[in-house]
FIVEX-505097 format. One record per residue (C-alpha): x, y, z; residue number from 1; residue in one letter. Coordinates in Angstrom, 1 decimal, padded with zeros to 4 digits. Layout:
<rec xx="X" yy="Y" zz="Z" bapa="NUM" kepa="a"/>
...
This chain:
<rec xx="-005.3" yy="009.7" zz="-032.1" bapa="1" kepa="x"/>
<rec xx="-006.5" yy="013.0" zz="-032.8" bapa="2" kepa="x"/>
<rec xx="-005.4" yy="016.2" zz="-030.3" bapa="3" kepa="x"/>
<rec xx="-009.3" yy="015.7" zz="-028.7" bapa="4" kepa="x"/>
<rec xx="-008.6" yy="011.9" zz="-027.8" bapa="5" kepa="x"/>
<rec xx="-008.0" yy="011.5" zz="-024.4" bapa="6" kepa="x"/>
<rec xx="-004.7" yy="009.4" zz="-023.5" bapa="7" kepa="x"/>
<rec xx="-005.5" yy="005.8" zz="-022.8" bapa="8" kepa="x"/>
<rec xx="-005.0" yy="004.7" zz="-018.9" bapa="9" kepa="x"/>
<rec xx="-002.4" yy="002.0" zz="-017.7" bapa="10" kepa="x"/>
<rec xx="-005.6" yy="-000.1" zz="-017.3" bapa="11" kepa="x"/>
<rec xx="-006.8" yy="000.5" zz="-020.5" bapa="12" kepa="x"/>
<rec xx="-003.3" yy="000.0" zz="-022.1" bapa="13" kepa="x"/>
<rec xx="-003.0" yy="-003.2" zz="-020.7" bapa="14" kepa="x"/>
<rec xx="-006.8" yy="-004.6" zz="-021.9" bapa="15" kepa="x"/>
<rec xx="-005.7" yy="-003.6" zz="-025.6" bapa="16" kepa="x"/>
<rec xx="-002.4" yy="-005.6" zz="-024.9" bapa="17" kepa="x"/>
<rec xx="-003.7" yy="-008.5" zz="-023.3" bapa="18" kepa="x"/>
<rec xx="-006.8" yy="-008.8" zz="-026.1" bapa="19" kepa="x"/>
<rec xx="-004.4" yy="-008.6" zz="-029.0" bapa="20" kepa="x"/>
<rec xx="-002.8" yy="-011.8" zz="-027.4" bapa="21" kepa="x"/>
<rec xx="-006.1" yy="-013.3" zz="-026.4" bapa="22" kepa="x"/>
<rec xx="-006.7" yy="-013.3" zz="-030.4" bapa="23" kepa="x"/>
<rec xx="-003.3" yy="-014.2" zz="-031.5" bapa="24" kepa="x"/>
<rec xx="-004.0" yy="-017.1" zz="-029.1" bapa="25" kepa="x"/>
<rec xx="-006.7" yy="-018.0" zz="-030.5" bapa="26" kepa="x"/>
<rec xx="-005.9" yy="-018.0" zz="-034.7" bapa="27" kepa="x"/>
<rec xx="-002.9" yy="-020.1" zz="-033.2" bapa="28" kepa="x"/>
<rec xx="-004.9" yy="-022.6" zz="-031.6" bapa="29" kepa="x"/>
<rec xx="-003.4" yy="-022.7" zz="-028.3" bapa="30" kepa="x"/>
<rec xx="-004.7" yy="-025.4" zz="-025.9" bapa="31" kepa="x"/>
<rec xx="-005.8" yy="-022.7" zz="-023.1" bapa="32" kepa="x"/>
<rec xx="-006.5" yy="-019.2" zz="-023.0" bapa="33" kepa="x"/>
<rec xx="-004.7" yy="-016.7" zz="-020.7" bapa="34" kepa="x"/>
<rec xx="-006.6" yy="-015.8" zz="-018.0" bapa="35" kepa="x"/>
<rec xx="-006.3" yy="-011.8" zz="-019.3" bapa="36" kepa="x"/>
<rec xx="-007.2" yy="-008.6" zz="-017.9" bapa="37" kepa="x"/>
<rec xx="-010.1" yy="-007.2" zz="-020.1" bapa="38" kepa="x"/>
<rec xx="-012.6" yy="-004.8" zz="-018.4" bapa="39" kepa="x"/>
<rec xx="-010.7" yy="-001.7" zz="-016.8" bapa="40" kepa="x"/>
<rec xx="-011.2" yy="-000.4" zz="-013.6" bapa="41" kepa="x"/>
<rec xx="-014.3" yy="001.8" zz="-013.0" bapa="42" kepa="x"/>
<rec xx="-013.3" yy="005.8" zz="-012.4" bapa="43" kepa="x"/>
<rec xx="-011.7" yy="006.2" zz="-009.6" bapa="44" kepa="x"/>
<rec xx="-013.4" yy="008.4" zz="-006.7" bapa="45" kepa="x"/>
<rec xx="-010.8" yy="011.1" zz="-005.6" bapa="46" kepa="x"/>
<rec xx="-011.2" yy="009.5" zz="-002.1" bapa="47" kepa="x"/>
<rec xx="-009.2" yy="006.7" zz="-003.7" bapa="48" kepa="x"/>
<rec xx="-005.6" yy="007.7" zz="-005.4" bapa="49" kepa="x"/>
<rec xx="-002.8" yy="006.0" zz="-007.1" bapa="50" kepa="x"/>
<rec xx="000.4" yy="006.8" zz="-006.4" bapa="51" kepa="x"/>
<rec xx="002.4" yy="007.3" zz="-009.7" bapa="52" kepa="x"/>
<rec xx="006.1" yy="006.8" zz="-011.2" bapa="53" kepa="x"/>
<rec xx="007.3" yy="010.6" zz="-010.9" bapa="54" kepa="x"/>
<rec xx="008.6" yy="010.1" zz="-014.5" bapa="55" kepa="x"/>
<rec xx="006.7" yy="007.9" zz="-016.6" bapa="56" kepa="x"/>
<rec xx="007.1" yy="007.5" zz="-020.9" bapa="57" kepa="x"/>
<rec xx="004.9" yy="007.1" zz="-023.1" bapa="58" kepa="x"/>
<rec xx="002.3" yy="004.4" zz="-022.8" bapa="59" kepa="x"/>
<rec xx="003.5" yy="001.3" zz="-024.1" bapa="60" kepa="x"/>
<rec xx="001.8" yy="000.4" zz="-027.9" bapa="61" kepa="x"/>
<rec xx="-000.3" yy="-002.8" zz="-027.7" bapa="62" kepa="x"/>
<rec xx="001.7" yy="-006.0" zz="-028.6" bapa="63" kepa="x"/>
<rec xx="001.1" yy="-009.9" zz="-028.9" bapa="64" kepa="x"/>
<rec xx="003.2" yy="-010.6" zz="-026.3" bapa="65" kepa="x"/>
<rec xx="001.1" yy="-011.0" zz="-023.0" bapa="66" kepa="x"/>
<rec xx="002.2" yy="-013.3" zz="-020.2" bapa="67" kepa="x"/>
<rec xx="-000.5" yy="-014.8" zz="-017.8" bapa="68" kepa="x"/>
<rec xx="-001.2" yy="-012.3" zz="-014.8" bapa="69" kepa="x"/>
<rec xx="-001.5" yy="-015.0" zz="-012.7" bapa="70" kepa="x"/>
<rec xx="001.7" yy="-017.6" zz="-011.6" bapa="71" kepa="x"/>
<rec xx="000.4" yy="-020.1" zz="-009.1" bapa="72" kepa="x"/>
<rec xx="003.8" yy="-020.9" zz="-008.2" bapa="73" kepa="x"/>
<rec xx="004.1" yy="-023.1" zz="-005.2" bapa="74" kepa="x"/>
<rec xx="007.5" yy="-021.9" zz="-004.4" bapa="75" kepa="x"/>
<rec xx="006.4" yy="-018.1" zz="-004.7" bapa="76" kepa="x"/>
<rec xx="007.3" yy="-016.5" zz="-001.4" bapa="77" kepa="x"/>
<rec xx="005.6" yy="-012.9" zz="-002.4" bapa="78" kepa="x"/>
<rec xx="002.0" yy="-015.3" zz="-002.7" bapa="79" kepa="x"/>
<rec xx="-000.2" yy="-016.1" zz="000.2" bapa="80" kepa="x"/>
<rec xx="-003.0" yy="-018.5" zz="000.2" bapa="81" kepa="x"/>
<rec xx="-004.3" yy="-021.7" zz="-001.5" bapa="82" kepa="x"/>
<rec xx="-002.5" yy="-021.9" zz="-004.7" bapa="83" kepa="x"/>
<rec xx="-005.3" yy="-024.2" zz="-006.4" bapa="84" kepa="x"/>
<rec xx="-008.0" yy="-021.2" zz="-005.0" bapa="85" kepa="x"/>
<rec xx="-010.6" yy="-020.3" zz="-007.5" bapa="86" kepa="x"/>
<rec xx="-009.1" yy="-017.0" zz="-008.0" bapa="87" kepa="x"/>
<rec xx="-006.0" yy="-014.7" zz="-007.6" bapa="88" kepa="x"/>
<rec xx="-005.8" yy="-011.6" zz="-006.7" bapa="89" kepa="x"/>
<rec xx="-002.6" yy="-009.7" zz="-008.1" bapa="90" kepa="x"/>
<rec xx="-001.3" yy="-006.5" zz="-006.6" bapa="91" kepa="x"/>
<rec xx="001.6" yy="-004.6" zz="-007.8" bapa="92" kepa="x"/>
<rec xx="003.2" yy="-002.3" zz="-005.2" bapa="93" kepa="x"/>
<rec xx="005.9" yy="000.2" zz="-004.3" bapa="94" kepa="x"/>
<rec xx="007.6" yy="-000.2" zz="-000.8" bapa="95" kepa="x"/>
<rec xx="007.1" yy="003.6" zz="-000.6" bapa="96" kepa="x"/>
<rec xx="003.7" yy="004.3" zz="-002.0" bapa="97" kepa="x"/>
<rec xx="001.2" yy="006.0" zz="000.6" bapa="98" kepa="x"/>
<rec xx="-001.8" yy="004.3" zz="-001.0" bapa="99" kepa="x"/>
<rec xx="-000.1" yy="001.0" zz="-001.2" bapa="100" kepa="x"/>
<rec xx="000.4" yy="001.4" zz="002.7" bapa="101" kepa="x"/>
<rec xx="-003.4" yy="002.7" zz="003.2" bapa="102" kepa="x"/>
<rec xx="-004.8" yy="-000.5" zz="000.9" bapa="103" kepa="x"/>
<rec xx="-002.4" yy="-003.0" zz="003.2" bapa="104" kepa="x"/>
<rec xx="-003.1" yy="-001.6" zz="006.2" bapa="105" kepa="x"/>
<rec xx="-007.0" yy="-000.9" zz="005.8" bapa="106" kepa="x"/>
<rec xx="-008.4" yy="-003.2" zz="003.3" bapa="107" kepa="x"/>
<rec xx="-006.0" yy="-006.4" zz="002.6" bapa="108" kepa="x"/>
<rec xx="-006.6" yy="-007.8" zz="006.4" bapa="109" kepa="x"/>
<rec xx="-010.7" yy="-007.5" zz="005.5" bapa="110" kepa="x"/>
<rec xx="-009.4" yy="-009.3" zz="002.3" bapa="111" kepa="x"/>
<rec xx="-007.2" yy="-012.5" zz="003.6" bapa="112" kepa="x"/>
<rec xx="-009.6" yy="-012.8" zz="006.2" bapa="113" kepa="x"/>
<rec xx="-013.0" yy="-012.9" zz="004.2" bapa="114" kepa="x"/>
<rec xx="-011.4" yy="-014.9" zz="001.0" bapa="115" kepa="x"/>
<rec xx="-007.6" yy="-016.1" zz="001.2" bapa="116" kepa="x"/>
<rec xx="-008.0" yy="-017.3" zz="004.8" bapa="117" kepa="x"/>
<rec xx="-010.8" yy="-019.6" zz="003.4" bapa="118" kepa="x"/>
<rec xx="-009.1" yy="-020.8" zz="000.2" bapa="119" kepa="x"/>
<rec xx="-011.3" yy="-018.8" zz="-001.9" bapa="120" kepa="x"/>
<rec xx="-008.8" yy="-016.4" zz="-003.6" bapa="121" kepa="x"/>
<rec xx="-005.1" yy="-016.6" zz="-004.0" bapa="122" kepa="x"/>
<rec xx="-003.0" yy="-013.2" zz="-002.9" bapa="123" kepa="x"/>
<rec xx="000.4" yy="-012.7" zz="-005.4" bapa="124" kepa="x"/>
<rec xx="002.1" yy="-009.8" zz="-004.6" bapa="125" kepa="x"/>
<rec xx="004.5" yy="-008.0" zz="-007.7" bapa="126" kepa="x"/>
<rec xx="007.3" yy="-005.5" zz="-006.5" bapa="127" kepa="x"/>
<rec xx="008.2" yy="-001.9" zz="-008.4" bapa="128" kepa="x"/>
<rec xx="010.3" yy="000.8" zz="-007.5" bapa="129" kepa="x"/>
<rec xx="008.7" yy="003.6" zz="-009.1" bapa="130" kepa="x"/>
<rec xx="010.0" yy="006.2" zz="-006.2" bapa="131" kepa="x"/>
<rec xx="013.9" yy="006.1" zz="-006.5" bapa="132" kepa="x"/>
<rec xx="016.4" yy="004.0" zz="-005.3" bapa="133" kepa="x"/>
<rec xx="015.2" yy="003.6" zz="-001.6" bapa="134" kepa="x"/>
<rec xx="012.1" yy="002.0" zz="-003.3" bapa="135" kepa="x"/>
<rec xx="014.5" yy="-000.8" zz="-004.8" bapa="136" kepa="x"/>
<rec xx="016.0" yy="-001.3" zz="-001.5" bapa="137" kepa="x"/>
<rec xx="013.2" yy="-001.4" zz="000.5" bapa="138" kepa="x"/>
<rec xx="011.9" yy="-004.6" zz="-002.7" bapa="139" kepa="x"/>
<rec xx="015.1" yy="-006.5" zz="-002.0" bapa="140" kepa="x"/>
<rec xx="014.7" yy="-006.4" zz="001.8" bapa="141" kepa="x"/>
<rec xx="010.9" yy="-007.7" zz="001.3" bapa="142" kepa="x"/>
<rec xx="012.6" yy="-010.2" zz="-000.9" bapa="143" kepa="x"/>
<rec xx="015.6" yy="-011.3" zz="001.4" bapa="144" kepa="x"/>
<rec xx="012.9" yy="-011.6" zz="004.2" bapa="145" kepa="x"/>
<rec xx="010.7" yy="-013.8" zz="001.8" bapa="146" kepa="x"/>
<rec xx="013.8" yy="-016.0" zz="001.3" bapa="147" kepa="x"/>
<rec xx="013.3" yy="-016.7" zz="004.9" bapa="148" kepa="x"/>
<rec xx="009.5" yy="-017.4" zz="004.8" bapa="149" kepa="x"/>
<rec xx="009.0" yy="-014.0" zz="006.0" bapa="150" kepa="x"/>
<rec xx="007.8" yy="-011.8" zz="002.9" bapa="151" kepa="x"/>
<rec xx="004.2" yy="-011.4" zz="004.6" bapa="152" kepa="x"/>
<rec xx="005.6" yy="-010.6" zz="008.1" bapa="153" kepa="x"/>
<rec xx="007.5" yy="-007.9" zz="006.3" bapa="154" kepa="x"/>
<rec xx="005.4" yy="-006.2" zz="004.1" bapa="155" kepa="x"/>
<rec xx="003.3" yy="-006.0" zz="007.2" bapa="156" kepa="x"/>
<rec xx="005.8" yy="-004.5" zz="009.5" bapa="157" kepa="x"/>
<rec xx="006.7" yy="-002.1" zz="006.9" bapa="158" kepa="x"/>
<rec xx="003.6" yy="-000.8" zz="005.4" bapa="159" kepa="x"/>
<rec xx="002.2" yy="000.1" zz="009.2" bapa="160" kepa="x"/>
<rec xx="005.5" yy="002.4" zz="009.5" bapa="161" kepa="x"/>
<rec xx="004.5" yy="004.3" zz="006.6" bapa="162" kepa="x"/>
<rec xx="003.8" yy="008.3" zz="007.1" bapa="163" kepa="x"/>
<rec xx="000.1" yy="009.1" zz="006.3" bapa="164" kepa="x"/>
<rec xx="001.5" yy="011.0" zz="003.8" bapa="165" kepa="x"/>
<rec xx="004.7" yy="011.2" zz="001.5" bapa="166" kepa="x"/>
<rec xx="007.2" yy="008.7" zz="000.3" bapa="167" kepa="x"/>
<rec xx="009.0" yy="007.5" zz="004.0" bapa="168" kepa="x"/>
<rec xx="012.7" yy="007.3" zz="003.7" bapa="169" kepa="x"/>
<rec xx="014.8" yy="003.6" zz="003.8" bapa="170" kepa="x"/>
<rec xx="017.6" yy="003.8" zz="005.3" bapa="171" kepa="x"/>
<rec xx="019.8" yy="000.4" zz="005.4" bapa="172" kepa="x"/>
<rec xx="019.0" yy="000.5" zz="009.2" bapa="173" kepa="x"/>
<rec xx="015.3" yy="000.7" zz="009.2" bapa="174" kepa="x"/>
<rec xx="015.4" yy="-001.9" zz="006.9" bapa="175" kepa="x"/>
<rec xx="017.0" yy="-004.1" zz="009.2" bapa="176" kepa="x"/>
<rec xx="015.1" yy="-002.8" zz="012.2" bapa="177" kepa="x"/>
<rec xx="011.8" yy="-003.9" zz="010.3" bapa="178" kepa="x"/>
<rec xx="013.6" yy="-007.8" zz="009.5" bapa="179" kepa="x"/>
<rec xx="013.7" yy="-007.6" zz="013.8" bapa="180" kepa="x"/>
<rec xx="010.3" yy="-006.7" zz="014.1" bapa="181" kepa="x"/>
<rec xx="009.1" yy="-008.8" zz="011.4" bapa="182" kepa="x"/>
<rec xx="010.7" yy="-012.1" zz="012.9" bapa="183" kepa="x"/>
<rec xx="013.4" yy="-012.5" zz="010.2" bapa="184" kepa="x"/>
<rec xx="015.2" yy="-015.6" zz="012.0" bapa="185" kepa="x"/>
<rec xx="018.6" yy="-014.9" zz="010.3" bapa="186" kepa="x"/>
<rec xx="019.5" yy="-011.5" zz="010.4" bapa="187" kepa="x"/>
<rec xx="023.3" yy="-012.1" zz="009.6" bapa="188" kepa="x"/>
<rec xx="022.0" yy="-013.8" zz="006.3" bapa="189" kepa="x"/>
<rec xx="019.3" yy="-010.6" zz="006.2" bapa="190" kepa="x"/>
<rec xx="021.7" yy="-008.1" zz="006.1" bapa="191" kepa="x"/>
<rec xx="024.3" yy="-009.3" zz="003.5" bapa="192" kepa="x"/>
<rec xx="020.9" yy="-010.4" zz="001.3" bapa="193" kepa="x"/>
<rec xx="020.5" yy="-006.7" zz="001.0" bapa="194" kepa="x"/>
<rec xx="024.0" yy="-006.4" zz="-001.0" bapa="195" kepa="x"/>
<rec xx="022.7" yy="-008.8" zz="-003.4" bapa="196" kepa="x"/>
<rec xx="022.9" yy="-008.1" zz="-007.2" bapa="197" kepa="x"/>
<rec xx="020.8" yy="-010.7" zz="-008.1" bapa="198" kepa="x"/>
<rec xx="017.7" yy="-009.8" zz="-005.8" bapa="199" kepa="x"/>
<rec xx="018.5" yy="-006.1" zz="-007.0" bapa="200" kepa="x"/>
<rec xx="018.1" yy="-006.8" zz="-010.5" bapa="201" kepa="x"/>
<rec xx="015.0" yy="-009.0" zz="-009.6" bapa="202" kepa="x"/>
<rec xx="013.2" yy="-006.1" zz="-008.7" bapa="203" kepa="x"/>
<rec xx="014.1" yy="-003.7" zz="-011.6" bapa="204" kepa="x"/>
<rec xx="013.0" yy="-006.7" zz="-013.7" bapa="205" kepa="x"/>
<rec xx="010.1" yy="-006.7" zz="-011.8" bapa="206" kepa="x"/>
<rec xx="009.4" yy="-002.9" zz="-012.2" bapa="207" kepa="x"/>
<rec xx="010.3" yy="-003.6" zz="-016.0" bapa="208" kepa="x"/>
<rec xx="007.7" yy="-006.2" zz="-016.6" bapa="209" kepa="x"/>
<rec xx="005.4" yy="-003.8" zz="-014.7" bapa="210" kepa="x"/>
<rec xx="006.0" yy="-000.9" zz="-017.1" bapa="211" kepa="x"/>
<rec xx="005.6" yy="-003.1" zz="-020.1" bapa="212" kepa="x"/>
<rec xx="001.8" yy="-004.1" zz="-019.1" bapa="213" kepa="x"/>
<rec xx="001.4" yy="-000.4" zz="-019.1" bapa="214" kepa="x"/>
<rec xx="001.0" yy="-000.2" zz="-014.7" bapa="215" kepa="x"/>
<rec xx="002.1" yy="003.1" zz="-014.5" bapa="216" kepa="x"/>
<rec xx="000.5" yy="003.6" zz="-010.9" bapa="217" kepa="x"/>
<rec xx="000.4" yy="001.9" zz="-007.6" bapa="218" kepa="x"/>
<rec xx="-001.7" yy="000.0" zz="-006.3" bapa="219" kepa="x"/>
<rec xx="-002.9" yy="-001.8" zz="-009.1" bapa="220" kepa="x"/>
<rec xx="-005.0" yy="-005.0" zz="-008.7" bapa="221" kepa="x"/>
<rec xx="-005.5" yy="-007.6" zz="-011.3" bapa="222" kepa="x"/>
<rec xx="-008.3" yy="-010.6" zz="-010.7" bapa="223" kepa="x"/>
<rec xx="-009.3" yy="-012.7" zz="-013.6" bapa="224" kepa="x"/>
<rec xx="-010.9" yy="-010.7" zz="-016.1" bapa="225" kepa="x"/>
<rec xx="-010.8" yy="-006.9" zz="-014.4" bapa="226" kepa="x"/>
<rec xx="-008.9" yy="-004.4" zz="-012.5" bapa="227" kepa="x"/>
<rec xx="-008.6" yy="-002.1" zz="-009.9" bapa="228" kepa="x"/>
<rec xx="-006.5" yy="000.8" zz="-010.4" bapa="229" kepa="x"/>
<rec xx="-005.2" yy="002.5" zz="-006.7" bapa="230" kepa="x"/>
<rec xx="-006.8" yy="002.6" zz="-002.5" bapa="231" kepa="x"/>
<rec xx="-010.1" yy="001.4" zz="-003.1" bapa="232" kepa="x"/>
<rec xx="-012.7" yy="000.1" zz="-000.6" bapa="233" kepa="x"/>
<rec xx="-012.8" yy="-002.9" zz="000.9" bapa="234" kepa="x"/>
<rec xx="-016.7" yy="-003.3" zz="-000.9" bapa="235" kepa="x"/>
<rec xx="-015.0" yy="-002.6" zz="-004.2" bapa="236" kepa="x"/>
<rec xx="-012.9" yy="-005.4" zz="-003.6" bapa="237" kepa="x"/>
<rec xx="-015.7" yy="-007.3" zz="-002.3" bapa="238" kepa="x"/>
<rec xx="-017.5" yy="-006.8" zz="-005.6" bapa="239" kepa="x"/>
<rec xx="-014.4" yy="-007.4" zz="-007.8" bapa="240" kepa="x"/>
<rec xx="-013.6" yy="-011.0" zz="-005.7" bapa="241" kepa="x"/>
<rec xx="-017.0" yy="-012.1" zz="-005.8" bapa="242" kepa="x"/>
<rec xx="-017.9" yy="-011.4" zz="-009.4" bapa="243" kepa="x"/>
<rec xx="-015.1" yy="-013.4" zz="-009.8" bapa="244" kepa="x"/>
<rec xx="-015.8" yy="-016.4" zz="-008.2" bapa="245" kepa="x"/>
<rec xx="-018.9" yy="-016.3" zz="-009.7" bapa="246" kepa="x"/>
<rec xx="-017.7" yy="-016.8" zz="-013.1" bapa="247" kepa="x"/>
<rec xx="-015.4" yy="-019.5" zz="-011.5" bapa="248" kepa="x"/>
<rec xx="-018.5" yy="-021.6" zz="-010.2" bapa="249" kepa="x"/>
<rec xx="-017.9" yy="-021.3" zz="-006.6" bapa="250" kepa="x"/>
């Protein structure tokens, strides 16, 4: 790269990574093909930010190594929808990003509504902590509710307390107040969940896995074969979702 070449982007870092495993795949004669991210995002409007890790490294070099974006777990409780639907859509999030809490707020109830709510697309949701160590606790809360079947409830709750602007604060009692609000039905079990080691690590793991793809900002948005990279608008989503199920035949 010469001092002219402009720095690759997260989403452009991750196509590289996940085409070198597409090929590797392929010499190796593996029976299916990751579904990979491929096409980055278009530019961004400045209407529609990304929130990014206020320390980042440099971009991760391209390797073999690239899981499936996708889990289709039935026992995930961070997924909503159909788990057989014709696509999923993958979002990475911090707990304490402003644009994550404008795209849940503004776009994702368009999104459920039009797609997940009709078994069209699969919703995964993937946890960072980009913004300190509130952000962590405010991921092991959303997972100790989603241990109780209320991750969606949560995220909810949470995301429509956010500040328009600014990273909100997470106190240990807020957290608790939003496991109220959100209809946690154990909040004894709640509260000690939020000492746990093991849902703490979970989420730097999480956060790790995130880095490695090269998601250095929030919200990011896999589907299939292309991304979108922070707040968009609901038609951008529209045309992402749809191009998608295109290619899937529905």
């Amino acid at each position: 790269m010469t001092a002219f070449d402009p720095a690759p982007t997260p989403a452009q870092t991750l196509t590289a990574k996940l085409r070198r495993a597409r090929i590797l795949n392929i010499v190796l004669g593996a029976i299916a093909v990751f579904l990979l991210v491929v096409v980055i995002a278009q530019s961004l409007p400045s209407a529609a930010p990304a929130a990014e890790a206020p320390t980042q490294g440099a971009v991760p070099t391209p390797t073999a190594e690239a899981p499936e974006i996708a889990k289709r777990d039935p026992a995930d409780p961070f997924a909503i929808g159909d788990v057989d639907a014709p696509v999923v859509l993958v979002e990475w999030a911090d707990f304490r990003c402003p644009f994550c809490a404008v795209v849940t707020n503004q776009t994702l109830p368009a999104v459920f509504q039009e797609y997940v709510d009709k078994g069209l697309v699969r919703y995964e949701f993937r946890d960072v902590a980009f913004f300190g160590d509130e952000s962590i606790d405010a991921a092991v809360a959303a997972r100790a509710a989603g241990e109780q079947g209320k991750f969606p409830e949560y995220m909810q709750v949470l995301f429509a307390a956010a500040p328009e602007k600014g990273h909100p604060d997470m106190p240990r009692e807020k957290l608790i107040g939003f496991a109220q609000e959100a209809g946690v039905p154990d909040l004894a079990k709640f509260e000690a969940d939020l000492d746990r080691t093991d849902l703490r690590d979970a989420v730097l793991a999480s956060t790790a896995e995130a880095q490695r793809l090269g998601v250095t900002s929030v919200p990011f948005f896999v589907a299939g074969d292309k991304a979108i990279a922070g707040a968009q608008p609901l038609d951008t989503f529209r045309q992402l979702l749809d191009e998608q199920l295109a290619a899937a035949g529905e």
